[in-house]
N, C-alpha and C positions, 0 to 999 in steps of 0.2 A: 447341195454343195456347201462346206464349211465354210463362213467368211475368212477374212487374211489376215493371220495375224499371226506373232512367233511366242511360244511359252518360255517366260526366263523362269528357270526354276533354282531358290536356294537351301540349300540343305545342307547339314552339316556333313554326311555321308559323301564320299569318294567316289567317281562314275566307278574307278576299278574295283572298288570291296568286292572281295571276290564272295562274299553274299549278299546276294540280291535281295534286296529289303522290298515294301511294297513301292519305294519311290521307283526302283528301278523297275517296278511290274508296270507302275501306270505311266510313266514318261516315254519308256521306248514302244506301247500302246499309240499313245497322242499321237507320236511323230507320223504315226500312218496317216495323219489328215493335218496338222501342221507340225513346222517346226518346232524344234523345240533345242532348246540351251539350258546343259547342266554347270550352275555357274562353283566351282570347286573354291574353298576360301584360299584366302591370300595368307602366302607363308608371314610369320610374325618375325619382326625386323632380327633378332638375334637369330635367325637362322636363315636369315634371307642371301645374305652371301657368304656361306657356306658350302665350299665343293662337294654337288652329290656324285655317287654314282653313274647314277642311272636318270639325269634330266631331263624332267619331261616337258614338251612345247608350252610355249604360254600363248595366248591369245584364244582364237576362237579354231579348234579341231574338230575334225569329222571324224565319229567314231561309228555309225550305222545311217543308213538311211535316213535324212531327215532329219538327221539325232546329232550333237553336235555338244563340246565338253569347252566351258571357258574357264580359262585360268590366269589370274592375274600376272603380269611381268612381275621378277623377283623384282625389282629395282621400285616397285610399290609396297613394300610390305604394311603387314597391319600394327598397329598400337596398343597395348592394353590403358594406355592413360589419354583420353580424348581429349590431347592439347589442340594447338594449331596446325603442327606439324602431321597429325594424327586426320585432322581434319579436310588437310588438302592431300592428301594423300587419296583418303576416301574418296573426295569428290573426282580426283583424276582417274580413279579406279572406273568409276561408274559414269565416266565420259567415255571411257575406251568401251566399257563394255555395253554404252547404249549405240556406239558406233558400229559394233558389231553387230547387234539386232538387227538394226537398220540393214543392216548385206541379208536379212533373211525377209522380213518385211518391213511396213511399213507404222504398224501397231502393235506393242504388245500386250501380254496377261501374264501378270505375274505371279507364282505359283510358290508359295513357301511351305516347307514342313517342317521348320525347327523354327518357333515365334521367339527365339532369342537371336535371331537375325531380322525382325521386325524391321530396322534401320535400315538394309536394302532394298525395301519399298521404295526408297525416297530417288531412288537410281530412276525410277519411272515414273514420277508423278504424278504422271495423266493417267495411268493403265488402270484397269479394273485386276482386281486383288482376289485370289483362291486363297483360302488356309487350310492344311489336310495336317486333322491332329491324331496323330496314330501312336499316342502314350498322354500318359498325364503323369510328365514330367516332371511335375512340381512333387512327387511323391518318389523319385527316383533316390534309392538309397546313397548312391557314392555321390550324391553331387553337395557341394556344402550347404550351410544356411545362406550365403551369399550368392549362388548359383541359383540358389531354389527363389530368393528373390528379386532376383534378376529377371529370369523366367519371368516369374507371374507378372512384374511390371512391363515386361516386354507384353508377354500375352492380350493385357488391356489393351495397350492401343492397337494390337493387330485386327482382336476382333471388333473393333471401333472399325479399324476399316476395310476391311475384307467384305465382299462382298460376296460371298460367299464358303461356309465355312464347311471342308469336309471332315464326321467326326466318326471314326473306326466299329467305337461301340455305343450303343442306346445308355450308357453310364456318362458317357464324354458328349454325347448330344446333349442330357439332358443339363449338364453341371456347364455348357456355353448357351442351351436357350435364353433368350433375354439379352445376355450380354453382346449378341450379335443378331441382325435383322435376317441372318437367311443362313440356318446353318441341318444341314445335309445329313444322313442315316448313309455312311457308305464302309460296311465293313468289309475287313480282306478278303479274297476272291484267292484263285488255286490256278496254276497255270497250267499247259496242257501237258506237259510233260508227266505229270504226278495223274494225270487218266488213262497211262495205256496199261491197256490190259495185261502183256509180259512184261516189265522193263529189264527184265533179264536176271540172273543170275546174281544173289547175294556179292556184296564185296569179300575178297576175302580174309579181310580180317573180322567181318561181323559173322560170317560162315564158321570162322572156327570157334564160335563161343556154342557152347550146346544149348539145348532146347530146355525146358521152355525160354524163351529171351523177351522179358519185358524192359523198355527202353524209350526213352528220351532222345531225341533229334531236334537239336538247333542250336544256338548261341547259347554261351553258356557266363552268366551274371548273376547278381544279386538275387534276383528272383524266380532262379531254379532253386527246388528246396532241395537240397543238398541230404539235410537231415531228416528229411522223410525218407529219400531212399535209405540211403543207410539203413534206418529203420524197417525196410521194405527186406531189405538183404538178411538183414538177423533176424529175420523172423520166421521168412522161406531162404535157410541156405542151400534147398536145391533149385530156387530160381538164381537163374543168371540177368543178374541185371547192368542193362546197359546203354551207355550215353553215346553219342554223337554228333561232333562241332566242336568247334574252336574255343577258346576264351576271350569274349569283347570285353571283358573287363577288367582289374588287376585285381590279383584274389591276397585280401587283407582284410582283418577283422574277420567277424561271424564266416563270411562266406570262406575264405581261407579255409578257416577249421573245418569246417563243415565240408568240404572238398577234400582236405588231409583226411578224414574219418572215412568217406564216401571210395576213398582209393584204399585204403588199408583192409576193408574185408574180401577173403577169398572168393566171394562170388559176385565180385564186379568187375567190371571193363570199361574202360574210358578210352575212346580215341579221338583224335583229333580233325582239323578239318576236311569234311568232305565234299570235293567237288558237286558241283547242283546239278551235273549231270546223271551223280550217280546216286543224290538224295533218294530220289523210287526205290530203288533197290535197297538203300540201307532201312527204309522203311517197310517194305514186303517183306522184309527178313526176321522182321519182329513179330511175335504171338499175339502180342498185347503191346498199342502206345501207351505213351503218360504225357497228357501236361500235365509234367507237375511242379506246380507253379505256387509260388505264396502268395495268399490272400492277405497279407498285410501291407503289399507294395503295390506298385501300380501295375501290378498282375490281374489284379480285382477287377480293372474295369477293361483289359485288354479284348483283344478282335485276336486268337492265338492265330497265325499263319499255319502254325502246324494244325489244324483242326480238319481243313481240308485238303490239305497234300495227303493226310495219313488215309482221309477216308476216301481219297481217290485211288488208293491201292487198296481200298477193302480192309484196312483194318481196322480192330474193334478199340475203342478210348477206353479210358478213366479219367478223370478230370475233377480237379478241386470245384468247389460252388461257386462258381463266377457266371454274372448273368448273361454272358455273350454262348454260353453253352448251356442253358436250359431249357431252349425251346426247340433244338435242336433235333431234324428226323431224318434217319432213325436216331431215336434216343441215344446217348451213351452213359456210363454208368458215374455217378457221382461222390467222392469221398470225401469225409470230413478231418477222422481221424488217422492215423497210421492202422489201424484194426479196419476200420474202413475201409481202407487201401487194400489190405490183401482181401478181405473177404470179395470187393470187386471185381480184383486180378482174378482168385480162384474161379469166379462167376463164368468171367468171360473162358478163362480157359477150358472150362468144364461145358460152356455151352453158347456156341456161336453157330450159328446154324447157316449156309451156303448162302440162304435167300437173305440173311444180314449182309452179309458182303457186297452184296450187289447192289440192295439198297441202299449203303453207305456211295458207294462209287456213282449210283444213279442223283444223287443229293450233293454231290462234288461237284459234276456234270453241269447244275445249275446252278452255281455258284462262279462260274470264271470270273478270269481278270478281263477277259473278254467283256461280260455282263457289265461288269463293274466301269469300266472305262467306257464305254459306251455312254450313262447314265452321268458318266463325268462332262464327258464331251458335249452331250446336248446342253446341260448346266452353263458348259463357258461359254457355248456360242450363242447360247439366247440373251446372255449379260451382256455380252459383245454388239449382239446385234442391238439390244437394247439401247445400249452407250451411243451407237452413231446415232441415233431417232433423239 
C-alpha cells in the first residue's frame, strides 16, 4: 500500500493542451495511487482583469479521478519585477494553494518539470522534491540569452534540492550526475493507445496523399529540420512527403524560411493538428517515419516520444544520430546527410520484412508509460517513507 501523500506538480504546460506531453502520461498515471494537483501558473497582472470568454474556475477542480487542476484566483496575478507587491502576492498564492492540499492529504511531494519555476518549491517547505528534466532547455533556440540564463540559475538550486532527479535521456543524466545526489535514467514510455494492432482506418486527409508517404508526426518547432525535408522532397519528387501537428512555436527567422520552402514544393503536405485519438492512424498510414530532428539543438540529447508510438504501429524509422536511438531493438536506420536520408528511406522501402513489424511493436510493448510510472512511483514512496523514519 502506497503511503499518504498528495503530488503538487508545476509546469509550465496547461492540463487542457490538447497535446499530451509526457507530464500529462505520468501525472494522470500517479493519481491511480495518490492524488495529485496540476498547479496551472497565474495570469500576469495586465491581463488579470481582462474579460474572457470562456472563464475558467480558479481554485482547486476535479478533472479525473484522483487528478485535480489548481488555478490561481485572477485577483492574484503574477509580476515580472519581484517588488513587494509581487512578493505578497506569491506568498498568498501558495497559502491558498497549500490549503488546498491539505483537502487531499496531509503530506506532500512536489513534482517539477520546468526548473524555471524552481521558486514554487518554497509553497512546501518541508516536502521532499522530484525534478523530471525532459529537454535541455538551456539549448532551446527561441528562448533569449536572458531566458537561457535564467534557466540555468534556476536549474542549480533545483537540483541542489530535489531529491530526486528524473532525466529523459542518458545525455541529461549524465550532464546533472554530480550536481544532484540521486538522479534517475527514465526515458519516455508509449501509451496503450499507439499498441493496437487495427487502430482503424487512415485519416482522410493523410489517405488522400499517395504512396509512398514518408512523414513526420508531432509538434512542430525549431528543432524539426525543415530544410532536410525539403531537401528529402527534391530529390525524390515522387515521394510524398508529409508532416503532422500543430505549430508550438512562432515561425520567425531560420525556421520561418525553412517552413515557407518546405510548403512550396509539389510533393508535400502539411496538416495541422491532430487529435491523440487519431495519432495511430495518422502514423499506420505512413511507409516510413522520420525524426527528423536537428542535431544542433537540444534534439541531440532528446528521449523522441515519437520513437515508440510509431514502433507500436509497426513502423519502420530513420533518425538522425542522437544517442537516445542507437541502442535501440530492432535497430532502425541512421542518417547523417540529406544523401543519407534518402538512401535510408529507399532501404526501408525496398525492404521491411513482416517479422520487423512485429518486432518493433513487440519492443513498444515493453516500453509503457505503464513501466515507466511504476519505477517512478516506487522512487517517491521510498523517499517519502524515508522522510517519516
Amino acid at each position: 500500500m502506497s503511503p499518504d501523500y498528495v503530488i503538487v506538480s508545476f509546469s509550465h504546460t496547461r492540463w487542457d493542451d490538447p497535446m499530451w506531453r509526457n507530464r500529462h502520461q505520468v501525472l494522470t498515471r500517479l493519481a491511480r495511487f495518490h492524488p495529485v494537483i496540476w498547479v496551472e501558473a497565474p495570469t500576469h497582472w495586465r491581463k488579470a482583469f481582462r474579460p474572457k470568454k470562456k472563464p475558467q474556475p480558479t481554485g482547486l477542480c476535479k478533472v479525473g479521478e484522483n487528478l485535480y487542476v489548481w488555478r490561481p484566483p485572477r485577483w492574484l496575478p503574477t509580476m515580472y519585477r519581484r517588488g513587494f507587491v509581487a512578493r505578497f502576492l506569491e506568498r498568498t498564492r501558495f497559502a491558498l494553494l497549500r490549503r488546498a492540499a491539505r483537502r487531499l492529504a496531509k503530506d506532500a511531494f512536489v513534482y517539477v518539470w520546468d526548473a524555471e519555476l524552481a521558486r514554487y518549491t518554497r509553497a512546501f517547505p518541508k516536502a521532499r522534491v522530484a525534478y523530471h528534466v525532459y529537454d535541455e532547455k538551456d539549448l532551446y533556440l527561441h528562448h533569449s540569452p536572458e531566458e537561457t540564463a535564467f534557466f540555468r540559475a534556476s536549474e542549480a538550486t533545483l537540483l541542489k534540492k530535489a531529491d530526486v532527479v528524473f532525466a529523459v535521456s542518458e545525455p541529461i543524466r549524465r550532464k546533472r550526475t554530480g550536481r544532484s545526489a540521486n538522479v534517475v535514467l527514465m526515458p519516455n514510455g508509449v501509451s496503450e493507445e499507439f499498441l493496437a494492432d487495427d487502430p482503424g482506418p487512415a485519416p482522410d486527409d493523410v489517405a488522400s496523399v499517395p504512396r509512398p508517404r514518408i512523414g513526420y508526426v508531432g509538434g512542430l518547432n525549431p528543432k524539426v529540420d525543415f530544410e532536410l525535408l525539403t531537401s528529402i522532397a527534391r530529390k525524390r519528387p515522387d515521394w510524398n512527403i508529409v508532416v503532422v501537428g500543430p505549430l508550438n512555436a512562432k515561425p520567425e527567422g531560420d525556421f520561418a524560411r525553412d517552413l515557407a520552402e518546405f510548403d512550396a514544393q509539389p510533393n508535400t503536405r502539411r496538416f495541422g493538428f491532430c487529435p491523440r485519438k487519431d495519432l495511430p492512424r495518422c502514423m499506420r498510414a505512413l511507409d516510413v517515419g522520420l525524426l527528423c530532428y536537428r542535431t544542433d539543438t537540444w534534439a541531440k540529447s532528446c528521449s523522441p516520444l515519437k520513437l515508440y508510438e510509431f514502433y507500436g504501429q509497426g513502423v519502420p524509422l530513420v533518425s538522425p544520430d542522437i544517442e537516445a536511438v542507437q541502442d535501440i531493438s530492432p535497430p532502425l536506420r541512421i542518417a547523417r546527410t540529406a544523401d543519407e536520408w534518402v538512401r535510408a528511406i529507399e532501404e526501408t522501402l525496398r525492404a521491411d520484412p513482416p517479422e520487423q513489424a512485429a518486432a518493433r511493436r513487440r519492443a513498444a510493448a515493453e516500453n509503457t508509460w505503464e513501466e515507466r510510472v511504476s519505477r517512478i512511483r516506487e522512487e517517491l514512496d521510498s523517499l517519502f517513507v524515508a522522510s517519516e523514519h
